[in-house]
C-alpha positions as CSV (number, residue, x, y, z in Angstrom):
1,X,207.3,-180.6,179.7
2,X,206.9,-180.7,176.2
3,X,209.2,-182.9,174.5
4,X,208.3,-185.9,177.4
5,X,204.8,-184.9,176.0
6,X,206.2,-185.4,172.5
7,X,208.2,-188.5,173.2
8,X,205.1,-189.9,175.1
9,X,203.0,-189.4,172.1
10,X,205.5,-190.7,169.4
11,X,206.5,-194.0,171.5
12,X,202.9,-194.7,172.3
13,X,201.7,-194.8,168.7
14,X,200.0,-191.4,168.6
15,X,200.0,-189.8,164.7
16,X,200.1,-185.7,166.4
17,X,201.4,-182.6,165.6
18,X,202.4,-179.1,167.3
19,X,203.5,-175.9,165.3
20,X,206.6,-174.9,165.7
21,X,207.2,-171.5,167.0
22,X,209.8,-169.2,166.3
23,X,211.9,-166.5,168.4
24,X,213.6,-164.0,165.7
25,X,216.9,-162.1,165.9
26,X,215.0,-159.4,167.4
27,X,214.0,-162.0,170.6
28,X,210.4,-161.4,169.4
29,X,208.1,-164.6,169.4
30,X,206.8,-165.2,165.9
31,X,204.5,-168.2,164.3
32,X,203.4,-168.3,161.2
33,X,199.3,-169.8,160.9
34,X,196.2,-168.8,159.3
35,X,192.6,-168.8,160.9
36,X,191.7,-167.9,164.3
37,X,194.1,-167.5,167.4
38,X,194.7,-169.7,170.0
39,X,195.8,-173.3,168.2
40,X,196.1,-175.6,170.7
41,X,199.7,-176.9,171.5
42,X,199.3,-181.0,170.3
43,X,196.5,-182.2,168.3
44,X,196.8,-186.2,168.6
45,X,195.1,-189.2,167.2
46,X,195.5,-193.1,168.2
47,X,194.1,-195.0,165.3
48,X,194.2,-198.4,166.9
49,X,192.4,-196.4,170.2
50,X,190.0,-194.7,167.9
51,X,190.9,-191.6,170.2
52,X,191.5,-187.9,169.2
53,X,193.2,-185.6,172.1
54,X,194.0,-182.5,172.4
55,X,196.4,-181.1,174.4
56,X,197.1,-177.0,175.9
57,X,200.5,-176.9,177.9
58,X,200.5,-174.4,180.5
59,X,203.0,-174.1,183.2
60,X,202.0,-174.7,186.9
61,X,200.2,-170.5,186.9
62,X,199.9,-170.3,183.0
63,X,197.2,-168.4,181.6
64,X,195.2,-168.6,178.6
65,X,196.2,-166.7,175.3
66,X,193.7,-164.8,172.8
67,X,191.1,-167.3,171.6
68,X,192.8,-170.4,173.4
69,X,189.5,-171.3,175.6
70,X,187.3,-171.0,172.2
71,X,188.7,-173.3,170.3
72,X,189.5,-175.8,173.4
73,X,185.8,-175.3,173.7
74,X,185.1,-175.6,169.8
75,X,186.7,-178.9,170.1
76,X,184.6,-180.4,173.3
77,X,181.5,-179.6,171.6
78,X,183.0,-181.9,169.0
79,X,183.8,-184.8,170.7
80,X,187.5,-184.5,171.2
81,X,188.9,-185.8,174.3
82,X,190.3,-181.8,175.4
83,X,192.8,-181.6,178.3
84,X,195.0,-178.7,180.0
85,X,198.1,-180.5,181.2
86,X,200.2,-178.7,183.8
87,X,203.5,-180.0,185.0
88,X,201.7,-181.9,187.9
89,X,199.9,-184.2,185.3
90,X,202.5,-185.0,183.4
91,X,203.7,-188.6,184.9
92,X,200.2,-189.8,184.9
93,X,199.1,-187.9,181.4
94,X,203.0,-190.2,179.8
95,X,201.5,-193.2,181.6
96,X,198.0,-192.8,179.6
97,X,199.8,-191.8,176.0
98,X,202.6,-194.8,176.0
99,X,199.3,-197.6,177.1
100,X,200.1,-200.6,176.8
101,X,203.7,-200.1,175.7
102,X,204.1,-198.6,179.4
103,X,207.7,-199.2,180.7
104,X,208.7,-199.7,184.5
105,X,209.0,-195.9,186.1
106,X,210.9,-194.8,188.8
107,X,209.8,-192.4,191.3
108,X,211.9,-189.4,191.6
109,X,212.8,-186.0,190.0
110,X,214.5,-185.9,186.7
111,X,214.1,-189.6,186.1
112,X,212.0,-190.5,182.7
113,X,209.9,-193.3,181.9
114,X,211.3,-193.0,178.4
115,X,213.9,-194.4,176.4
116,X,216.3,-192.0,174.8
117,X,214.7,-189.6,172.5
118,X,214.3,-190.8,169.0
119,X,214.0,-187.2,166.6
120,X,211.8,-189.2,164.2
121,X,209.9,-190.0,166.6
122,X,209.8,-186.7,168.1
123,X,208.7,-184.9,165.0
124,X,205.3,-187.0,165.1
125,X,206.8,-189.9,162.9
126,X,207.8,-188.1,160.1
127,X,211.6,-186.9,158.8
């Protein structure tokens, strides 16, 4: 669900970023951050839409982490456009991101609105 996310907001025109996180030899999940718990996943602007999103992926019974509802909170009472996208919304959430630059879809499972991935793209725009 992610990297359609990703590829949604990169061929739409969306500056974003997500930290990367890390599994180590051990198999433990590690990411490195300072400041409270509970980043969100993407943190997106559109300058041409004047819009700032942010996006928490859970899967279809995901639960919140530590901290996760307080700073989704913390950024509502700012203003920010604050969505938990589950794998129902996706098609609908890729429609919204790509806008105007909307290519035909295709109903049916595993078949992408999107082009090919692009890594540049993928990594928010940057190498």
């Amino acid at each position: 669900m992610q990297l359609g996310v990703e590829q949604a907001l990169g061929y739409g025109g969306w500056w974003w970023h997500h930290d990367e996180h890390a599994t180590l030899p051990s198999g433990t999940y590690a990411v490195s951050h300072s400041g409270q718990t509970g980043w969100p996943d993407i943190v997106a602007i559109h300058p041409q839409r004047r819009q700032l999103l942010v996006l928490e992926l859970k899967s279809a019974d995901g639960r919140y982490r530590p901290g996760q509802e307080d700073w989704l909170d913390a950024w509502r009472a700012v203003g920010a456009d604050v969505r938990v996208v589950r794998p129902g919304d996706l098609h609908a959430l890729e429609d919204e991101l790509l806008g105007d630059r909307m290519v035909g879809r295709k109903s049916g499972p595993g078949i992408s609105p999107l082009p090919p991935p692009n890594p540049t793209l993928m990594h928010g725009g940057h190498e």
